[in-house]
C-alpha angles and dihedrals in degrees: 000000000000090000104049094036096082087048102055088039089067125300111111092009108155122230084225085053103053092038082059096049089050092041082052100053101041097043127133113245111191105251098255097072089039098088096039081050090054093048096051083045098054085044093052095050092047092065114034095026111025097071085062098030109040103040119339107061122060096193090051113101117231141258086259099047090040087065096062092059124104116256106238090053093061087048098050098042089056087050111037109357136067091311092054086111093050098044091038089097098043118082122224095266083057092054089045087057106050097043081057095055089052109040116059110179108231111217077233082060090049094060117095109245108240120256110273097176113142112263094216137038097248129195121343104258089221085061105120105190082068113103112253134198112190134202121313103315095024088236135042090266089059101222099163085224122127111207106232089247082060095035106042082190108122120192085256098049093055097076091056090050105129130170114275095182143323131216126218127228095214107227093001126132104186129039097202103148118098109224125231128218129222148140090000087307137102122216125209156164148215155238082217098057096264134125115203128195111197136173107269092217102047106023090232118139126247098180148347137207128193110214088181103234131053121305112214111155126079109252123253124222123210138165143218144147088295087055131235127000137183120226127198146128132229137210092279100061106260145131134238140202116176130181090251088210098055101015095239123162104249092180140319131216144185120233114202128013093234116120086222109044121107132156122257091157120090098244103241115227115220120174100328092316122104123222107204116184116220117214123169142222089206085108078077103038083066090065093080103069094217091057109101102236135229139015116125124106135183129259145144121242121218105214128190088245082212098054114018095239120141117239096183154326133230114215113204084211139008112267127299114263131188113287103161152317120277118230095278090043105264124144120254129190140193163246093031137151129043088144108188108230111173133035126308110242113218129209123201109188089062105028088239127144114211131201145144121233136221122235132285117279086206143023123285096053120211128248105227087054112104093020148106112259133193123204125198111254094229112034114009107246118152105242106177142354140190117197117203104186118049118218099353111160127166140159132160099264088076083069095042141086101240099052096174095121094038114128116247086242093050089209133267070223083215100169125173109235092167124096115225119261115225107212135168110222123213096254087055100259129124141231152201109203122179135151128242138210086245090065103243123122114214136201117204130189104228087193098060097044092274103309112179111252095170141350125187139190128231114143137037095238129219143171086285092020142095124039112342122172113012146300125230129234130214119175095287114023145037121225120222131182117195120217102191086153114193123219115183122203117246138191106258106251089050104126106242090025097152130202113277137224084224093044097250123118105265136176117211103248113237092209093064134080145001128087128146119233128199102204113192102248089229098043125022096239124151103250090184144323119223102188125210110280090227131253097248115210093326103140113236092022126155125186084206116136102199101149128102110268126237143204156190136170106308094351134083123186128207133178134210142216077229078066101238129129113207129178129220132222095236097216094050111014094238123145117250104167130022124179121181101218096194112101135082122294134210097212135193093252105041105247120143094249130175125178116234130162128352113224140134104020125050127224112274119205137198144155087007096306119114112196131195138163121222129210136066120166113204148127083350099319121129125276117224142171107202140104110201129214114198123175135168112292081000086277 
């Protein structure tokens, strides 16, 4: 399958083809066949899609979520995406079927959203006295701290944050894109395949481009003699450059051949050259025990950020070669896996190219999986790396019913989600810090080939535990949320019992996760814990802390799976501001919104505007469509 895969993912696809699949999947069938269609449909997804996504995968939507797709993504994914195993034995008819069955048009969904097209031209984006907020980290170190001129968010001003508008992301079930701010604009993507610019101060929308698949990294915003463009990848493993003014497509790339590989990571601009992480969904691919798992590895593409054209790419480990059969006699490979999930850091002052990498998908597991590891600038060469897990190999067929192609260690699943901070400590050393899902923060010292100068523990790790998505870095700390979140078995029939990563009913516990830690940048030391203040009896609660964290002088923000975003006096850890973001929402498009979990991005905030987007359905955690702008009054 590994050969025609790509194939079928995107390389050759004709534009008839695709028009067929869409004409397919949207076409009109008289009334009377509806209801035989929906029951062959339901009968259909009962038996290929229900043992993943209605009880044995923690990462699967749904049934619920799966209805607010579009269509034609259910389609294509069961044709040419991640589902392309599991819809390799159905026929179209079949597809058709089954993305019948799940997607129900609402006569809400029929009405045409009103036209919410600025009225006026607004700032120039090339204006520079204009706050900015820039890719995942703001700067190339990726420190997730917004300096106070960029901010113009003072410690006093946080309590009397209260919301200005929200905008919200039509059919979507998760908002897990952190926006970017320039030029008086936010940029943004989408679960649903678009990329939005908006007016940062009224939420209104000056363009949209459909890329055509989900849009999960922050865009990043550079500038040349064409002017400005706007960078990001989608979850099919290409690469974008849009005319950030007009939103035209200037070229598109992908990245890596794979037929897994997709890009979760904000691409990091460095002197006219793109660095685009590579993450996978082979992970789930495994989950199909005829699928010859695994070959991906991770790596990070140097693209020409003019042309498109790939300079390079960086491997994590050489390619995968033949190891063994699995138990039906397919063929499986390693090492495989170090997906690289979050944003490079680079660093100048030594042309190095710094990420973390995910687990192994296969034994034996590779020893730059789990690990730190440092490219060269100019050519991609891997020039160091420091593991930090041992052996650690995981893909989604150990959760599964079918386990054929799970790993004899069956994890720990110990990724790293977090990008590496670059600091400069006071005795002029250096360091790398990131958080693992082990729950264990590390410093590195990028000058001695990653030497550990400190780890520290703050969570008790887990599968979804430890430290996700990212911490944030002033002159002194670091800031670190803890995930840990807790699931509780359940007897079947149990209301809120919620899909499992061991296939047993389960209900997220609201008594365990979540905390916030300041680390002294030198040391290690706990400055202070501020721990999560409970759910309370809120059904379906999680203390859980997953989401990227986010500061500025003398505030640090974190949100919750609960979600809520609070924000943290810096000095003290106390909780100065907390907003409960689920609810419904009147937004400036018109679009039926509702806030749900925070996870993945963190809030960004410029120019006195702090912006965050709400919703993030997984493993029993709310769905949501919004992104949020709160300043201060509400003005």
């Amino acid at each position: 399958m590994t050969s025609t895969a790509g194939h079928r993912f995107g390389f050759g696809l004709s534009a008839r083809l695709l028009l067929g699949v869409g004409i397919l999947l949207m076409g009109v069938r008289p009334d009377h066949a509806e209801e035989a269609l929906n029951a062959r449909g339901e009968a259909l997804y009962r038996t290929h899609c229900a043992s993943c996504h209605e009880g044995g995968v923690a990462r699967a939507p749904d049934t619920s979520a799966l209805r607010q797709f579009r269509p034609e993504r259910i389609g294509f994914t069961l044709m040419f995406g991640m589902m392309s195993q599991q819809g390799r034995d159905l026929s179209q008819e079949d597809i058709q079927a089954i993305v019948r069955y799940l997607v129900r048009t609402t006569p809400e969904q029929q009405q045409p959203l009103p036209d919410s097209t600025c009225g006026e031209r607004g700032p120039a984006l090339a204006d520079a006295s204009l706050p900015r907020w820039n890719g995942w980290g703001v700067d190339i170190a990726q420190h997730r701290f917004q300096p106070a001129g960029m901010a113009k968010l003072s410690p006093d001003d946080v309590p009397r944050l209260k919301l200005k508008w929200a905008f919200g992301f039509p059919g979507d079930t998760r908002a897990y894109a952190q926006p970017t701010v320039w030029g008086g604009r936010i940029f943004v993507g989408s679960a649903g395949g678009k990329v939005y610019a908006l007016d940062a101060r009224l939420g209104c929308q000056r363009w949209v481009f459909d890329a055509g698949f989900g849009v999960r990294t922050a865009i990043t915003i550079g500038e040349d003699e064409r002017g400005t463009t706007a960078y990001f990848g989608d979850q099919r493993g290409e690469a974008y450059a849009l005319d950030a003014e007009s939103g035209k497509l200037l070229w598109r790339r992908r990245v890596d051949a794979h037929a897994g590989a997709v890009i979760t990571g904000a691409p990091t601009l460095a002197n006219n050259v793109l660095y685009v992480p590579v993450s996978s969904v082979e992970e789930v691919l495994a989950i199909d025990p005829r699928y010859a798992c695994c070959t991906f590895r991770g790596l990070i593409a140097a693209l020409d950020a003019r042309t498109g054209e790939v300079l390079w790419r960086g491997y994590v480990s050489p390619p995968a070669q033949p190891i063994r059969l699995n138990e039906i006699g397919v063929q499986l490979f390693g090492p495989s896996g170090g997906a690289i999930w979050s944003s490079p850091t680079v660093d100048l002052k030594t042309n190095r190219i710094y990420a973390t990498t995910g687990d192994s998908y296969l034994d034996p597991a590779s020893t730059t999986s789990d690990a730190f590891v440092a490219f060269d600038l100019g050519t991609g060469r891997l020039a160091w790396s420091r593991q930090m897990t041992e052996g650690d190999a995981y893909n989604i067929a150990c959760s599964g019913q079918y386990r054929a192609n799970c790993p004899g260690t069956k994890g720990p699943d110990f990724d790293f989600g977090s990008s590496p901070i670059l600091v400069d400590l006071p005795d002029g050393r250096r360091a790398l810090v990131a958080g693992q899902k082990s729950g264990i923060v590390y410093a590195l010292d990028p000058d001695r080939d990653g030497a550990i100068i400190w780890q520290r523990r703050v969570g008790l790790g887990s599968t979804l535990g430890g430290v996700q998505w990212g911490s944030a870095a002033d002159d002194a700390n670091i800031y670190v949320a803890v995930s840990d979140v807790g699931l509780k078995t359940v007897p079947p029939s149990t209301a809120g019992a919620q899909k499992s990563v061991f296939g047993v009913p389960m209900k997220l516990d609201p008594s365990q996760g979540g905390g916030l830690y300041a680390l002294n940048q030198a040391t290690g030391e706990i400055v202070w814990h501020t721990a999560h203040p409970g759910c309370g009896d809120r059904p379906g609660c999680s203390p859980a802390q997953s989401a990227a964290v986010t500061a500025t002088p003398g505030v640090v923000f974190s949100g919750g799976l609960d979600g809520h975003l609070r924000a943290y006096a810096a000095k003290s850890g106390e909780i100065i501001w907390d907003v409960d973001t689920i609810r419904d929402y009147a937004t400036v498009n018109g679009v039926s919104a509702h806030g749900g979990s925070l996870d993945g991005p963190g809030p960004v905030i410029a120019g006195g505007i702090l912006y965050v987007n709400s919703g993030y359905t997984n493993y029993g955690t709310t769905p949501g469509n919004v992104l949020l702008a709160f300043s201060v009054d509400g003005q």
